[in-house]
C-alpha positions in Angstrom: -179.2 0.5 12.4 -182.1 -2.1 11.6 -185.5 -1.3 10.5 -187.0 -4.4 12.7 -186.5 -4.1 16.0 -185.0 -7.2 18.1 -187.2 -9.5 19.3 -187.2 -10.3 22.7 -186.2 -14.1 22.7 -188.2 -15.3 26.2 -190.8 -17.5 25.9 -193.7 -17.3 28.0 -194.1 -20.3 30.3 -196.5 -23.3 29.5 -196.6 -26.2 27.2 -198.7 -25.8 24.0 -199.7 -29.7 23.6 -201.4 -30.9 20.4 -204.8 -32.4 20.5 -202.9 -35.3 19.1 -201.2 -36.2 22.1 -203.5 -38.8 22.9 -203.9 -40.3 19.6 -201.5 -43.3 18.8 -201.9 -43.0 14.8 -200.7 -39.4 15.2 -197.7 -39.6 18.2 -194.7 -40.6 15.6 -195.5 -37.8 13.6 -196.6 -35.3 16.2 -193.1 -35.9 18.0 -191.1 -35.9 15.2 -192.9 -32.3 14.6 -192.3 -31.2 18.1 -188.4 -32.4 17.7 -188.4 -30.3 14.7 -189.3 -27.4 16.1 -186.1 -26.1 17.6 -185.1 -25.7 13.8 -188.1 -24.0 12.9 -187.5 -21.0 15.4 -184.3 -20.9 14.3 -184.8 -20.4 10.8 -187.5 -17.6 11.9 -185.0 -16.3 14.4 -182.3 -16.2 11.4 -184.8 -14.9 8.7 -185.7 -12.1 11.1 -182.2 -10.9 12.0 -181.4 -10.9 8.4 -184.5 -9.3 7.3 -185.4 -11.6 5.0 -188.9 -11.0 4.8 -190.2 -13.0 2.0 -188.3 -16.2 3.0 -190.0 -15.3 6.8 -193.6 -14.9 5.3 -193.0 -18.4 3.3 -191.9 -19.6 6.9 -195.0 -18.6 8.5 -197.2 -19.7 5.4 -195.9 -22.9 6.3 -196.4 -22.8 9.8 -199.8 -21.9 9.7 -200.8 -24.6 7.1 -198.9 -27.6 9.2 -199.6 -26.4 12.8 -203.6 -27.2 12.9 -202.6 -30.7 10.7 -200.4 -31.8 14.1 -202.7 -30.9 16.6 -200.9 -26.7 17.5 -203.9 -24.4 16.1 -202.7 -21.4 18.3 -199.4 -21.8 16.8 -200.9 -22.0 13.2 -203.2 -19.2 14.1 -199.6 -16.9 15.4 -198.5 -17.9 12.3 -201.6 -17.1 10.3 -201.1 -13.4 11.8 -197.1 -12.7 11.4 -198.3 -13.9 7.4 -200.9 -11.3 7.1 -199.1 -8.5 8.8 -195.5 -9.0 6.4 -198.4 -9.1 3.4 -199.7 -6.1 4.4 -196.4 -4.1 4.8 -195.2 -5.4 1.6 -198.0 -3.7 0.1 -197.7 -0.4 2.0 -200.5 -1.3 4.3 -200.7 1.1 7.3 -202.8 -1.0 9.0 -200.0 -2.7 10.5 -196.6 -0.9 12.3 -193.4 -2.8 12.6 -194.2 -2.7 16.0 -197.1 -5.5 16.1 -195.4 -7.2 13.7 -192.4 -7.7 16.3 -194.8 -8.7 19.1 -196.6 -11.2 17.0 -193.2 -12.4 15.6 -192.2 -12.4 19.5 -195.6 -14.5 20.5 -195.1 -16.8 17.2 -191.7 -17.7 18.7 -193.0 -18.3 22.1 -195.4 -20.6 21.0 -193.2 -22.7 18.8 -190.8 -22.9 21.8 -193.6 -24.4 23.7 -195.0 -26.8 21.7 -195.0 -30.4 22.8 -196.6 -33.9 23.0 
């Protein structure tokens, strides 16, 4: 049996638009970060299921740094918080149950499934 429970793959309804969407030096680059996305979740979806928890926090390191850069600070900030939770259970924290880390993994996910222009 798994250590991490599954995550519960539905997204919660509404868009998450960046604060780019109106800026036509930022569209190219904003789309072709919103086109990317589908990838994204399914690396994290992949990294999850095989409990690859350092490649997942390097995931959502990376997430949080680009997010706020194309205009998707909540996603960057859902990121921000799946990071700190894997750092704390790697270090034995028990500020942090493998419970909220699946509901902020869960929340990350729906975000990232909403992003768009």
């Amino acid at each position: 049996m798994s250590q991490f429970p599954t995550p519960n793959p539905q997204p919660v309804s509404g868009p998450i638009r960046s604060e780019f969407s109106n800026d036509p030096d930022m569209r190219e680059i904003v789309e072709l970060y919103v086109q990317e996305m589908p990838a994204r979740v399914s690396k994290l979806q992949e990294l999850w299921a095989a409990q690859q928890m350092d490649d997942l926090k390097r995931l959502a390191h990376q997430l949080k740094g680009a997010s706020g850069g194309y205009g998707f600070a909540p996603v960057g900030s859902a990121a921000g918080k799946v990071e700190h939770s894997l750092l704390a259970l790697a270090e034995g924290s028990a500020s942090v149950s493998l419970e909220q880390l699946r509901n902020q993994f869960e929340d990350l996910l729906s975000m990232c499934r909403r992003v768009t222009m």
